[in-house]
N, C-alpha and C positions, 0 to 999 in steps of 0.2 A: 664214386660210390655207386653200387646198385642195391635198386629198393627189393627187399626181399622179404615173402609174406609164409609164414608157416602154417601147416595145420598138421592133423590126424591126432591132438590132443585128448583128451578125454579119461574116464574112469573104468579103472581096471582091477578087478582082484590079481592078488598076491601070486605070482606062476602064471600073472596072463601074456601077452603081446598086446603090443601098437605098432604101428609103425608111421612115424613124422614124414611130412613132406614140406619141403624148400623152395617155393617158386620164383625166380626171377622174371620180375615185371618188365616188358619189353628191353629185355637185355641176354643176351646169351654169355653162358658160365666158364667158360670152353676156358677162359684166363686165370679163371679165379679156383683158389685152394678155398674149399668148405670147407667150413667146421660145426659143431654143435655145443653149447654149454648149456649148464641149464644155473638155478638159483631158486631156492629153498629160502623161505622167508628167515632172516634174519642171520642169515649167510652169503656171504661170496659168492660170485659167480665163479662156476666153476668148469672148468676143461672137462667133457665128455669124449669127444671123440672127430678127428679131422679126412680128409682126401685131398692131396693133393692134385694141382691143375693140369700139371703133365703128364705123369707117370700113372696118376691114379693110385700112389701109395697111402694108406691108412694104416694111423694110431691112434690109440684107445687111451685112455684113462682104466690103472689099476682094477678101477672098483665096476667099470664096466666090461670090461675085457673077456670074450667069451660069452657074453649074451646077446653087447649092443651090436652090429653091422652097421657102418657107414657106406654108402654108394652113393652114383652119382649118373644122370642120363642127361648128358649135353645137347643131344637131340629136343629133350625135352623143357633144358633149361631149367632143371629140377633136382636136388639132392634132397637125400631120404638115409632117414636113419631108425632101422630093424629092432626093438628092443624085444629082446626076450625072457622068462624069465624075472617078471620083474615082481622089485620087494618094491615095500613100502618108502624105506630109505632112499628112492626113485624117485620120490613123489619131487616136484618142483615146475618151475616153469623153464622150459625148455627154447632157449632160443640158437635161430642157424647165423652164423656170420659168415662172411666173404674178404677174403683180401684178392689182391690182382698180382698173378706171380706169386705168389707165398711158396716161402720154399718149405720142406718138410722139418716137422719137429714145431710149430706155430699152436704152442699151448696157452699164452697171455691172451686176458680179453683185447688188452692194448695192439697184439698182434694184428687184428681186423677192424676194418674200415668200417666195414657197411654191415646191419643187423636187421634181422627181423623183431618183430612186436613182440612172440615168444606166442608159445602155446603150451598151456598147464596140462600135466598129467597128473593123475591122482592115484596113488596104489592102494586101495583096503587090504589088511589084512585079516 
């Protein structure tokens, strides 16, 4: 497992941006396939949006598809995910997982190992 700490959380009106950041704590990402979910109280967590470790291929979730961006700086040991556009239906807490080699298509929370603490976003409308 690697420990993995999130932020750029915070309150946004309705059509604003954020954008998350992913840090892995003395461990470099260069193996691991990121992903992002997030979880809205008294709901599921739920698949947002992934990068895989080799390729650097990304897949979205439907309902984010065309606003959110997932990337990834191995250099910096950091994934990061771009929201744009966002509603209210957004609002949750957002956390990044990691597995090691995950191949593509890894949308179950059970797919990933290691997680961050999560960073809540808030959307006013």
């Amino acid at each position: 497992q690697v420990p993995l700490v999130e932020s750029g959380g915070g309150l946004v009106q309705a059509g604003g941006s954020l954008r998350l950041s992913c840090a892995a704590s003395g461990r470099t990402l260069n193996s691991y396939t990121m992903g992002w979910f997030r979880q809205a109280p008294g709901k599921e967590r739920e698949f947002v949006a992934a990068i895989t470790w080799r390729s650097g291929l990304t897949y979205y979730a439907d309902s984010v598809k065309g606003r959110f961006t997932i990337s990834r700086d191995n250099a910096k040991s950091t994934a990061y995910l771009q929201m744009n556009s966002l509603k209210p239906e957004d609002t949750a807490a957002y956390y990044c997982a990691a597995e090691a080699f995950g191949g593509w298509g890894r949308i179950r929370p059970t797919d990933f190992s290691s997680w961050g603490q999560g960073t809540q976003v808030t959307v006013s409308s």
